[in-house]
C-alpha positions in Angstrom: 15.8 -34.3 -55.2 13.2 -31.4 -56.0 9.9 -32.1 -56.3 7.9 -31.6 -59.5 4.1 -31.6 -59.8 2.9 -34.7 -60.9 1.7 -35.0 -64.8 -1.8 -35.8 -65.6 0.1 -39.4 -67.2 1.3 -39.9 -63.8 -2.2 -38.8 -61.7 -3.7 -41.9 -64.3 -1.4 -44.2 -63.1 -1.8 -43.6 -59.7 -5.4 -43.4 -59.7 -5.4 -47.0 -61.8 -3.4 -48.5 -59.4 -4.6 -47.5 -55.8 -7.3 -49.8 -54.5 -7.3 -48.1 -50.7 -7.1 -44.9 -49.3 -7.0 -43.2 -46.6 -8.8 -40.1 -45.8 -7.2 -38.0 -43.1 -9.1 -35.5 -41.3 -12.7 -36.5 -42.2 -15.4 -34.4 -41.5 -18.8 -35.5 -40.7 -20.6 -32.4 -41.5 -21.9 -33.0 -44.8 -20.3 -29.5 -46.3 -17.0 -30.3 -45.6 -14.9 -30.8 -48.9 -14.0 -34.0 -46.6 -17.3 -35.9 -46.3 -18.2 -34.2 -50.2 -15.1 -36.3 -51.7 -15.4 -39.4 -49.2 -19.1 -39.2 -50.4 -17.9 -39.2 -54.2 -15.5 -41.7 -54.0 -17.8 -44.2 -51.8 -20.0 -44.0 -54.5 -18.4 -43.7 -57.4 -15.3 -45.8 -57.1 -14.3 -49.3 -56.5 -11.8 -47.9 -53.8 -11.8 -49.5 -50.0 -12.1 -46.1 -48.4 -10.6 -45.6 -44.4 -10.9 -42.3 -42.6 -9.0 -40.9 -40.3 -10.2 -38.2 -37.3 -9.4 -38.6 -33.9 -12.1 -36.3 -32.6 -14.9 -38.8 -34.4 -16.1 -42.7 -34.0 -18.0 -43.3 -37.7 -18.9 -41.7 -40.6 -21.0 -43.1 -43.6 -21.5 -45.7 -41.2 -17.6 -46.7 -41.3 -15.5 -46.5 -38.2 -13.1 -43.5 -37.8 -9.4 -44.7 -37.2 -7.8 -41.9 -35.0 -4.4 -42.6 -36.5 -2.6 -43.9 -40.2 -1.5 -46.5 -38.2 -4.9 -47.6 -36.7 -5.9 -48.9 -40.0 -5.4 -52.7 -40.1 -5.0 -52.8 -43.8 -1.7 -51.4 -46.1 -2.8 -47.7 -47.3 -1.9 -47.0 -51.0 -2.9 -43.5 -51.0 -3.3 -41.0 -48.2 -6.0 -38.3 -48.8 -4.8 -35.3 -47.0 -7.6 -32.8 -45.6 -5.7 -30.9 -42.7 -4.6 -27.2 -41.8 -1.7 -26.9 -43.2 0.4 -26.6 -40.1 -0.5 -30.2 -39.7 0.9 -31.4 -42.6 4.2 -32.6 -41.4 3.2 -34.6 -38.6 0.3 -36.4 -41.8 3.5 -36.9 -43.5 5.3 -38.6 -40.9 2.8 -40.7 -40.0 2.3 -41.5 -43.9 5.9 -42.1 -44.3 5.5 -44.7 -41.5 3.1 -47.0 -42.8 4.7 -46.8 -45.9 1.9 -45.3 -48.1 3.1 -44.7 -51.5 0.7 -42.5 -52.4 0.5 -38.9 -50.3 -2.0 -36.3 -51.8 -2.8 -32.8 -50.5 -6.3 -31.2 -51.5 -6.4 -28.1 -53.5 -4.6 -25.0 -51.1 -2.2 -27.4 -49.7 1.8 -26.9 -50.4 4.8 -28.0 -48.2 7.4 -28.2 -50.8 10.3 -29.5 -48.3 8.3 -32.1 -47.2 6.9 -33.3 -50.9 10.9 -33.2 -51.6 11.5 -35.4 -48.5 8.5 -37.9 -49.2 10.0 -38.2 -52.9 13.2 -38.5 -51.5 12.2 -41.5 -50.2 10.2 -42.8 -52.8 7.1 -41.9 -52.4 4.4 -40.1 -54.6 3.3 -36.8 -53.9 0.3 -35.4 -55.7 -0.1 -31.6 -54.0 -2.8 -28.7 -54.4 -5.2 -31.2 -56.2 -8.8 -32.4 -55.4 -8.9 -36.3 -55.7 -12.4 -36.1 -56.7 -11.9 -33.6 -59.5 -9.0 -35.6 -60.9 -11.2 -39.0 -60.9 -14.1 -37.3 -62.6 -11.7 -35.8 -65.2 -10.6 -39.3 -65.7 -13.7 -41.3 -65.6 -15.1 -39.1 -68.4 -12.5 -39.8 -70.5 
């Protein structure tokens, strides 16, 4: 299977059907793109929002899981805000709870493992701000 790039049809869909998600590699520094989104999305959706840092306890007053699978809750969409090195090991452990959702922020591309992700049935949204895509959406 080769992955394609989602089509804004499809980003709906997904973004109607979530109702948690998990954002990995949380920031607390208020000028992260991390903490800006989480921010958004606390605020402006009806989303159940988890974060995920293992170098942090809370943020917005939430605890920090340091893993995917330290959430106690199934995780429809994972939020991807790591180096890009790190992306496969946020893949596996995506892959392992079973999220059907995995999204990489804008500069993020690892088409091998968006092929193996879709390969297994998973959604892959890549190189896209969630945040951006929501407010596109909510506008409509």
């Amino acid at each position: 299977m080769v992955w394609s790039a989602p089509r804004e049809i499809e980003i709906s869909n997904i973004l109607n059907q979530i109702k948690t998600i998990a954002i990995v590699g949380i920031s607390a520094n208020p000028e992260r793109a991390s903490n800006l989104v989480a921010k958004y999305l606390l605020a402006s959706t009806n989303y159940k929002i988890y974060f995920v840092n293992p170098t942090i306890e809370e943020v917005f007053e939430t605890v920090v899981y340091a893993t995917l699978a330290d959430i106690p809750v199934p995780i429809d969409l994972v939020d991807v805000f790591r180096k890009s090195s790190e992306l496969p090991q946020v893949f596996r452990e995506a892959l392992a709870i079973k999220a059907p959702v995995i999204w990489t922020q804008l500069g993020l591309v690892n088409l091998e493992l968006a092929d193996q992700a879709s390969a297994q049935g998973v959604q892959v949204v890549m190189d896209k701000c969630l945040k951006i895509e929501h407010e596109k959406r909510a506008t409509d």
